[in-house]
C-alpha positions in Angstrom: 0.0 0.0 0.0 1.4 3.7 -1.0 1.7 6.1 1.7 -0.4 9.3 0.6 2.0 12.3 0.6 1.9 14.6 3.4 3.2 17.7 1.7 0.6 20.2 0.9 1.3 22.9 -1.8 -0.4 25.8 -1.2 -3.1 27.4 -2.5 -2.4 30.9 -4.8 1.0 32.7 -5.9 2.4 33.4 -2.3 3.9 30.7 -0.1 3.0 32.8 3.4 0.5 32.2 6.2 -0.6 36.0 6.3 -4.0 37.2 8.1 -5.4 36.8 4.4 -3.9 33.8 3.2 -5.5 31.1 5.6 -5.2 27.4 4.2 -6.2 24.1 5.6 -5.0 20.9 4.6 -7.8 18.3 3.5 -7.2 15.0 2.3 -9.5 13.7 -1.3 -11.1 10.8 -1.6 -8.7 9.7 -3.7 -6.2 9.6 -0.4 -4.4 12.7 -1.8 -3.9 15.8 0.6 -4.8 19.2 -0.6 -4.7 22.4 0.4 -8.8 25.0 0.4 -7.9 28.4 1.4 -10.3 29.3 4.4 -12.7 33.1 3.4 -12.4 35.7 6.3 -15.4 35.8 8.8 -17.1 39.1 8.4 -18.4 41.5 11.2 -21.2 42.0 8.7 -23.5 45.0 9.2 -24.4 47.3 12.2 -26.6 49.9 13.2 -25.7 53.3 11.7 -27.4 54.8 14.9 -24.7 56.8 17.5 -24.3 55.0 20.3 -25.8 51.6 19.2 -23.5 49.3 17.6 -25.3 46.2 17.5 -24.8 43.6 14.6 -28.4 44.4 12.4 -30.5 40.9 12.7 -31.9 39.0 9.3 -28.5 40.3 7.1 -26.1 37.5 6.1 -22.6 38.3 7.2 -20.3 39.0 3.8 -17.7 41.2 2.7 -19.1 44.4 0.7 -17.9 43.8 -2.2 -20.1 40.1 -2.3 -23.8 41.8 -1.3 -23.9 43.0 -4.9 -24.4 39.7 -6.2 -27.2 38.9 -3.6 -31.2 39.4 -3.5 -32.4 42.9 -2.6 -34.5 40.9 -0.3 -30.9 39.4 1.3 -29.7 42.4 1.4 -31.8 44.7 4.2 -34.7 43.4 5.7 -38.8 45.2 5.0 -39.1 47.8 7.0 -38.3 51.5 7.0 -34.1 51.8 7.5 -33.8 48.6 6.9 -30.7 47.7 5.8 -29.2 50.7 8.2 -30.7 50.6 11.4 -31.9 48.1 14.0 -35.4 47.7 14.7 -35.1 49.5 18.2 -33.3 52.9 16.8 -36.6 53.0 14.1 -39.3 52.7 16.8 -37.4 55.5 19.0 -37.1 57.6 15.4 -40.7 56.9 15.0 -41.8 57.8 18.8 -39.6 60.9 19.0 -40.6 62.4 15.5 -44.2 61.6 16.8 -44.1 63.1 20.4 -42.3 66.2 18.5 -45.6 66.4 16.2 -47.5 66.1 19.8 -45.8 69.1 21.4 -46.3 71.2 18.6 -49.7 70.6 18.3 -50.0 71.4 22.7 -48.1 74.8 22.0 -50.5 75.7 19.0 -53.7 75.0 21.2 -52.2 76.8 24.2 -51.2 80.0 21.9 -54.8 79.8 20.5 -56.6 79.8 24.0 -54.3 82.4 25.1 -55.4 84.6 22.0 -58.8 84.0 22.7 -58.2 85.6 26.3 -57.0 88.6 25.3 
């Protein structure tokens, strides 16, 4: 029986175990051992909102330059900000914007009644 040969040969022009030039030996079904080259893990996309930094839920985790090749539906998820904020940042956007629209209204009233005094 022939020993398989435990040498890899790595994968791409540059011999060197850099940060973006991860390999990891696998061995064929034909007994041979190979060499994949492993993809960086990705941060993937977080809330644009100061202060929160939270990963944003429902997007797949990929480099930039691969979410132009996906779905429009992949890409954000169906709601207003989607694809920029997390669901928490739009319901205080929401809530502010509306209690701002409140107070507004309570000065015009209070301006009108006071009119109506004088």
């Amino acid at each position: 029986m022939k020993m398989p040969d435990s040498r890899v040969v790595r994968v791409g022009r540059h011999p060197y175990n850099t940060k973006s030039h991860k390999c990891k030996a696998v061995r064929t079904p034909g007994g041979k051992l190979v060499s994949h080259k492993i993809a960086k893990k990705t941060k993937g996309p977080v809330c644009g909102a100061p202060g929160c930094n939270i990963s944003l839920p429902g997007i797949k985790h990929l480099k930039g330059s691969a979410y132009k090749n996906l779905k429009k539906r992949e890409r954000r998820v169906s709601r207003a900000y989607g694809g920029s904020l997390c669901g928490t940042c739009v319901r205080e956007k929401i809530v502010r914007a509306f209690l701002l629209e409140e107070q507004r209204a309570v000065k015009k009233v209070l301006a009108e009644a006071q009119s109506k005094k004088k």
